[in-house]
Backbone as a chain_set.jsonl record, in Angstrom:
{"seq": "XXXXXXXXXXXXXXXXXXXXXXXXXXXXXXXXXXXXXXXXXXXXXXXXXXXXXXXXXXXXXXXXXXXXXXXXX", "coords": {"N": [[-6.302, 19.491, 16.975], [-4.285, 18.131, 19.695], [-2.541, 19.693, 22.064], [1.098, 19.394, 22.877], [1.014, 19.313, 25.673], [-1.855, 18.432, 26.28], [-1.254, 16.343, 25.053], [1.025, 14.899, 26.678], [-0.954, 14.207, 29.041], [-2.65, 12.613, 27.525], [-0.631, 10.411, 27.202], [-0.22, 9.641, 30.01], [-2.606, 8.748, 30.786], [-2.176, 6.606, 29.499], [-0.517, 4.996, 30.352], [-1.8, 4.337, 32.854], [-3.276, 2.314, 31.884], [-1.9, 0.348, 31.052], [-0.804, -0.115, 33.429], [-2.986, -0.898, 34.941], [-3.627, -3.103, 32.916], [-1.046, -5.348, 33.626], [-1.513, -5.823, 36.172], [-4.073, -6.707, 36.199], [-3.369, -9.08, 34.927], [-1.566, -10.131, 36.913], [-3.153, -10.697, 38.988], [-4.86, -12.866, 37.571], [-3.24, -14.669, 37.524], [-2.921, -14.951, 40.113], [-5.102, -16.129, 41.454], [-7.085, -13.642, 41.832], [-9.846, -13.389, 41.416], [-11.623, -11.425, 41.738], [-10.853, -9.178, 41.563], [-9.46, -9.21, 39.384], [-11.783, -9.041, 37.069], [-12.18, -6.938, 37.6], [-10.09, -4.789, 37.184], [-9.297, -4.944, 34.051], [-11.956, -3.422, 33.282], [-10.939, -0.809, 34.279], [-8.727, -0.241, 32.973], [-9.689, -0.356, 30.327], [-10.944, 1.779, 30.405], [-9.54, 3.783, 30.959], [-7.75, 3.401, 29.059], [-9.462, 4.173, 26.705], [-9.728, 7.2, 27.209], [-6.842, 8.114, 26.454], [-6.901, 7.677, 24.097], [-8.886, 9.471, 22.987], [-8.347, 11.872, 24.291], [-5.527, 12.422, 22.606], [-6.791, 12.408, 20.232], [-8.577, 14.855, 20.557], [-7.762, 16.482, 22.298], [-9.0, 16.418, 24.691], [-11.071, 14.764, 27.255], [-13.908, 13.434, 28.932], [-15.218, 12.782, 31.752], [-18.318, 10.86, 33.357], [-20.574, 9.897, 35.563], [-23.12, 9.032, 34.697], [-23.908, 6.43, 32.155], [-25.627, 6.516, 30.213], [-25.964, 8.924, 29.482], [-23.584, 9.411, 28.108], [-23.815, 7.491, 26.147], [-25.609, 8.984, 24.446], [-24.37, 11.404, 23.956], [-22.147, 10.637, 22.261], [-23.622, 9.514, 19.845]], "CA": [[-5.137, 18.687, 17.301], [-4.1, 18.365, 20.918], [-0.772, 20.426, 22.512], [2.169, 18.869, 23.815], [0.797, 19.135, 27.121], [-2.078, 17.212, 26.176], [-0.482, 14.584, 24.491], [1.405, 14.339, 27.465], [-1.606, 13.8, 29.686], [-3.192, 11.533, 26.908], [0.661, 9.23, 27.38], [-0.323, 9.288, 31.431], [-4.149, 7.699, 30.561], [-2.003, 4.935, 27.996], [0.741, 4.795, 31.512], [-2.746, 3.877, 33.629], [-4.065, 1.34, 31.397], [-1.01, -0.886, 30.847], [-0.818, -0.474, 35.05], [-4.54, -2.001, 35.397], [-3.496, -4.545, 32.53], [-0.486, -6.135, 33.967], [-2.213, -5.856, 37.683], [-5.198, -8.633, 36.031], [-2.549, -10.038, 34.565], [-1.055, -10.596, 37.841], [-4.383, -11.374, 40.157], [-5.512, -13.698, 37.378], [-2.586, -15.99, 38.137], [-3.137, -15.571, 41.541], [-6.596, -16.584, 41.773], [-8.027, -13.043, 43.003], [-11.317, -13.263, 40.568], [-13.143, -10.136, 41.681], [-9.899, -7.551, 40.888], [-9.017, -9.823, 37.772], [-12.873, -8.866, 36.528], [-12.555, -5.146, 37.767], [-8.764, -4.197, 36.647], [-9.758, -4.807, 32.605], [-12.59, -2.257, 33.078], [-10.513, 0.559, 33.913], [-7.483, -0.452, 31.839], [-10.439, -0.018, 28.895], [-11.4, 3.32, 30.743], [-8.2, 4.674, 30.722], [-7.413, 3.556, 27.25], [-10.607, 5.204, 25.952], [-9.235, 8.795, 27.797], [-5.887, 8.306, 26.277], [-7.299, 7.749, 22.524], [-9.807, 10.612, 22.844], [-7.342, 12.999, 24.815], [-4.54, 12.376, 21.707], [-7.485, 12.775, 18.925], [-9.5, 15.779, 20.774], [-7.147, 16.832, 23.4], [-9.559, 16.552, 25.871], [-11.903, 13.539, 27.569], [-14.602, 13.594, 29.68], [-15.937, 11.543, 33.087], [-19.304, 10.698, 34.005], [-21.29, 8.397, 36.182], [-24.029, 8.739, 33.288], [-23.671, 5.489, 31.026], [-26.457, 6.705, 29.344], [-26.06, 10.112, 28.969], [-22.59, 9.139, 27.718], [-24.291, 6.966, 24.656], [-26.326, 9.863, 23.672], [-23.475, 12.026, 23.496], [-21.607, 9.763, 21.279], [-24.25, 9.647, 19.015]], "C": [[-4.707, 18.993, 18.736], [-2.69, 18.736, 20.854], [-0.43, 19.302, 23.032], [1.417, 18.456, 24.964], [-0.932, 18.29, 27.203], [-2.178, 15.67, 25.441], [0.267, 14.16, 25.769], [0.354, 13.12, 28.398], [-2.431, 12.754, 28.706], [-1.852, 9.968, 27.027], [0.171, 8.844, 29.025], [-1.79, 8.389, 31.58], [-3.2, 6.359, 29.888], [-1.424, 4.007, 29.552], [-0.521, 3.784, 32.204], [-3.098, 2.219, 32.913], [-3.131, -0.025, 31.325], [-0.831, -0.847, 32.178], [-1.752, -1.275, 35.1], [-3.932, -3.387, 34.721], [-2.543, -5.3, 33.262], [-1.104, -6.629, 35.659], [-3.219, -6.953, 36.969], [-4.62, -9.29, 35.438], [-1.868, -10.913, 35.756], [-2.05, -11.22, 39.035], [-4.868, -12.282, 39.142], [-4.947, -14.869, 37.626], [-2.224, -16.504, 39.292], [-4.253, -16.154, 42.323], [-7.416, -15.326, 42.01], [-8.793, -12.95, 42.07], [-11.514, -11.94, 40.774], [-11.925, -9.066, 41.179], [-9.714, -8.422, 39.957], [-9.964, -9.204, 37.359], [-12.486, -7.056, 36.228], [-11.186, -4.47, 36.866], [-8.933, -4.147, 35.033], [-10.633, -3.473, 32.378], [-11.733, -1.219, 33.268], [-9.568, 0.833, 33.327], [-8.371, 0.183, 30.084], [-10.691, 1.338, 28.939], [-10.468, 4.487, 30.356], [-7.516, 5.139, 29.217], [-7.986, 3.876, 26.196], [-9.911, 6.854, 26.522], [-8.369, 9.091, 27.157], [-6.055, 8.624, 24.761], [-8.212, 9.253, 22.32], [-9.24, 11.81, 23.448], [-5.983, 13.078, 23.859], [-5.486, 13.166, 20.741], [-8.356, 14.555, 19.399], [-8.938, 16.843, 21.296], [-8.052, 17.297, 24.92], [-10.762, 14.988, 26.426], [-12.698, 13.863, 29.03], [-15.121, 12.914, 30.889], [-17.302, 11.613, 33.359], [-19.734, 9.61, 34.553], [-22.587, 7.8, 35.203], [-24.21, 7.621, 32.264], [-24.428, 6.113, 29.832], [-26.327, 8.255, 28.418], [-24.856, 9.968, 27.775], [-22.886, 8.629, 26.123], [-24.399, 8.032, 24.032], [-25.276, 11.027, 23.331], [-22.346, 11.597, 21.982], [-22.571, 9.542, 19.807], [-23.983, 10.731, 17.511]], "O": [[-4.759, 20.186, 19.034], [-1.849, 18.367, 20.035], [-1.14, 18.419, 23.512], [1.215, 17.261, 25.18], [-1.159, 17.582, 28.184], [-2.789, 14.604, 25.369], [0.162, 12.957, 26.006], [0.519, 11.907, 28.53], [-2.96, 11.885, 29.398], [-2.18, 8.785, 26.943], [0.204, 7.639, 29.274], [-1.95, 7.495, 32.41], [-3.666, 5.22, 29.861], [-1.72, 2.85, 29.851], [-0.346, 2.567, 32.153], [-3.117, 1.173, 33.562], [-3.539, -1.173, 31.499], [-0.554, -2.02, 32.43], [-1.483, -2.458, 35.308], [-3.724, -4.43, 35.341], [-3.153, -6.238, 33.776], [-1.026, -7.779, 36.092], [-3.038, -8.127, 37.289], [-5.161, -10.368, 35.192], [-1.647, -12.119, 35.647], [-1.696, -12.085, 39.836], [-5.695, -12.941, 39.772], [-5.557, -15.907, 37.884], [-1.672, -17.542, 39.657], [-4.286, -16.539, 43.492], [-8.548, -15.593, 42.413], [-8.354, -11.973, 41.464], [-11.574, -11.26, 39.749], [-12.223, -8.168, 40.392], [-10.353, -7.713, 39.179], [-9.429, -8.185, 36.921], [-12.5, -6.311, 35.248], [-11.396, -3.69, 35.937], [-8.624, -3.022, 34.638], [-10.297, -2.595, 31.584], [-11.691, -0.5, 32.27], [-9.324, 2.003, 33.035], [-7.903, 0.82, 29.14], [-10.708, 2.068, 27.948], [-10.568, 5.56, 29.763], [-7.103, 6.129, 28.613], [-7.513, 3.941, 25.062], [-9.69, 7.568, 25.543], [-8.414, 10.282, 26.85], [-5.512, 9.586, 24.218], [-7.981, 9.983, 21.357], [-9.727, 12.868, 23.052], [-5.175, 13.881, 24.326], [-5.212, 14.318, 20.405], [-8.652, 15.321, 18.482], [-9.302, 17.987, 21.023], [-7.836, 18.123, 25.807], [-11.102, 14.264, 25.49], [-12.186, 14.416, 30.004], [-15.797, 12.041, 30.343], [-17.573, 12.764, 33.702], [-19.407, 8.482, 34.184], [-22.936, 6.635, 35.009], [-24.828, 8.053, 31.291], [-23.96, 6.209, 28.698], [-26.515, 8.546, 27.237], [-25.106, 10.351, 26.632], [-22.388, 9.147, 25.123], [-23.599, 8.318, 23.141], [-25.479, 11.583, 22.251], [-21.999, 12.275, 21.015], [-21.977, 9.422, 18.736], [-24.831, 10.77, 16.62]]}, "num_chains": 1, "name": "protein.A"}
C-alpha cells in the first residue's frame, strides 16, 4: 500500500493529466492538430503513473516500449 507521501505524488501525476487534457481540449478548438494529437498521449502517461503510484506506490519511466510490455507480462 503506498504512504501518504506517495499518494500525494500519485494526486500530482492525476494534477498532470487533467493539465494535458484540458490543454487538447483547448488546441482542438483552436485548430492546433499536432499538440491536440500529442497532449492525449501524456495525459494517458501521466494517468498510468498516477494509477500505478496509488496501487504500488511507485512507477517507472522508460524509453523502452518494449521492454516495458515484457515487464508487464
Amino acid at each position: 500500500m503506498a504512504t501518504l507521501e506517495q499518494r500525494n505524488h500519485a494526486r500530482s501525476f492525476l494534477k498532470k493529466a487533467e493539465e494535458y487534457l484540458a490543454s487538447a481540449e483547448a488546441n482542438l478548438a483552436s485548430a492546433r492538430n499536432t499538440v491536440t494529437a500529442g497532449d492525449p498521449i501524456h495525459a494517458g502517461i501521466c494517468a498510468k503513473d498516477s494509477i500505478v503510484t496509488e496501487l504500488t506506490g511507485k512507477t517507472t519511466k522508460g524509453k523502452d516500449h518494449a521492454l516495458a510490455a515484457q515487464r508487464a507480462r
